[in-house]
N, C-alpha and C positions, 0 to 999 in steps of 0.2 A: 682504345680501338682494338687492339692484338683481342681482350677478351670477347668480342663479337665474332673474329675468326675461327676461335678455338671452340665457340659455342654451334658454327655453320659446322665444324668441324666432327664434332660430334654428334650431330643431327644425322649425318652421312650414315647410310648402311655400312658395316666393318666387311669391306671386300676385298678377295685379293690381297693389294702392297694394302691395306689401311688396317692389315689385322699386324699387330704388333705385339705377338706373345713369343718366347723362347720355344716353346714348345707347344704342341697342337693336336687335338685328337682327329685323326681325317676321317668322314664316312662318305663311301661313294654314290655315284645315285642309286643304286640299288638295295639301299641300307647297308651294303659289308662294308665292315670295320677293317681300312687300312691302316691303322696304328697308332702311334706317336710318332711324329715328324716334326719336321722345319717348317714354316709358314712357307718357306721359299722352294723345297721340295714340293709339300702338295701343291704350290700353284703352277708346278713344273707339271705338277702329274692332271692336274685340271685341265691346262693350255692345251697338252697332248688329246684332250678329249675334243677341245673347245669350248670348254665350262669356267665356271668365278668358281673360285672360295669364297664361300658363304659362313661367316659367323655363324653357329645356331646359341649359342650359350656361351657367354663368360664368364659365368657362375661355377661350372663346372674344374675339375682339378685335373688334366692339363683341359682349356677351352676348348671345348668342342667346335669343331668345322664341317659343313658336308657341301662336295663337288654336287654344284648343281647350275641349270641356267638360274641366272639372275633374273633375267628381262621377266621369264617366264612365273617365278617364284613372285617377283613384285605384281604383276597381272592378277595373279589368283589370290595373292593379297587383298589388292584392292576390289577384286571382284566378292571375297569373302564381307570387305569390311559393306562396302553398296549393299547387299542384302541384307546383312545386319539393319543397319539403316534402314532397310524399306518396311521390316518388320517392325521397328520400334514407333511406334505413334505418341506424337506431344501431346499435351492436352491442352487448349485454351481456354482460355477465359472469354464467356459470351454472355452479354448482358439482353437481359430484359427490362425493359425502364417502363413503367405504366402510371398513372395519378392512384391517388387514394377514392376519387369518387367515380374508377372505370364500370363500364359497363357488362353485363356479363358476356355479352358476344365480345367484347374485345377482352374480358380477362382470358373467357377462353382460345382466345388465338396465341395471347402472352402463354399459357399453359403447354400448347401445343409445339409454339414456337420452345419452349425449354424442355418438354421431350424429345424433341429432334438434337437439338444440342446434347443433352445426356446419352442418348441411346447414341451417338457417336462418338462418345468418350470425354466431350468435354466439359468446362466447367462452368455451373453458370450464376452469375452475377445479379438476381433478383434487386430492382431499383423502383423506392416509389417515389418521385418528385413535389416535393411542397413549391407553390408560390404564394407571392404577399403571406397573409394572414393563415392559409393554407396549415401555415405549421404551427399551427395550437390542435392539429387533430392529429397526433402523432400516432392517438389507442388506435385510430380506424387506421393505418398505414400498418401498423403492428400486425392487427389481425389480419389485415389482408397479406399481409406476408405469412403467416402461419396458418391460412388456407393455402395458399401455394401448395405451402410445405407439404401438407396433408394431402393435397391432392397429386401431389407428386411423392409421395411417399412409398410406394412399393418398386420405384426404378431410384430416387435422391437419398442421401444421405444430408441430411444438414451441419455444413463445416462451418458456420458462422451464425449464431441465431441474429435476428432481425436488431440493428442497431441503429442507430442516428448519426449522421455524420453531416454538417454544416444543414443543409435547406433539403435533404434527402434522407433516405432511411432507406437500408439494404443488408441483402441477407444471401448468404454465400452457400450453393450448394455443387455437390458432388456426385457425380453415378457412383450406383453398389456394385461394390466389388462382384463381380460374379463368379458363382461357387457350386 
């Protein structure tokens, strides 16, 4: 039990009383360098402002600190880290599932449908489905997946060529990298 405290413990930003070094390098909010100190001194000269002691560094030789608001510091944190995030796009996984004896108005809607998927970054899951007896024609599923391929060939990369996998055969592709 004690080790879940000590683990909440450390999760905590080092502020203030929770920074626990003998000596301290303080900077103030205006970047000037007020020296080596006592943890207990700069939160004297903090308070005086009405600022935290801020860890910046424990790596450093004595630990660096700099007077700053906290409230305000953690804000522009998380405001930095939310953009980050909004710039970073996943990619998924999106399947196209079609028979081996489709039509060519429906292949090309499956075509179209996997353009869309690619041209917005994701990944797509070409699927041709056997039933019954269906699967003794596994050449004609084959090649209909490497028409796909070809015809999606100047936007797909092919990460998976065309394989069999129980009553189905499916072929994994990718958008190019754009350069």
């Amino acid at each position: 039990m004690p080790a879940i405290g000590r683990k909440r413990q450390r999760d905590l930003p080092q502020i203030n009383e929770r920074i626990r070094f003998p000596q301290i390098r303080v900077i103030a909010t205006d970047g000037e360098q007020l020296g080596i100190m006592t943890p207990a001194d700069a939160i004297t000269v903090a308070e005086e402002k009405d600022l935290d002691l801020v860890l910046v560094s424990d790596k450093a030789d004595p630990p660096v600190c700099r007077i700053m608001d906290y409230g305000k510091y953690k804000f522009e944190q998380e405001k930095k880290n939310k953009e980050a995030k909004k710039k970073q796009h996943s990619s998924e996984l999106k399947e196209v599932k079609m028979r081996y004896k489709i039509e060519d108005h429906d292949y090309m809607v499956r075509v179209k449908q996997a353009q869309r998927f690619l041209k917005s970054g994701d990944k797509v899951k070409a699927t041709v489905m056997f039933r019954g007896r269906e699967i003794q024609h596994t050449d004609l599923a084959y090649q209909l997946l490497e028409r796909l391929a070809k015809d999606l060939d100047e936007m797909a990369e092919v990460q998976q060529r065309p394989k069999r996998e129980g009553r189905s055969m499916m072929m994994m592709l990718a958008p190019k990298k754009q350069s």
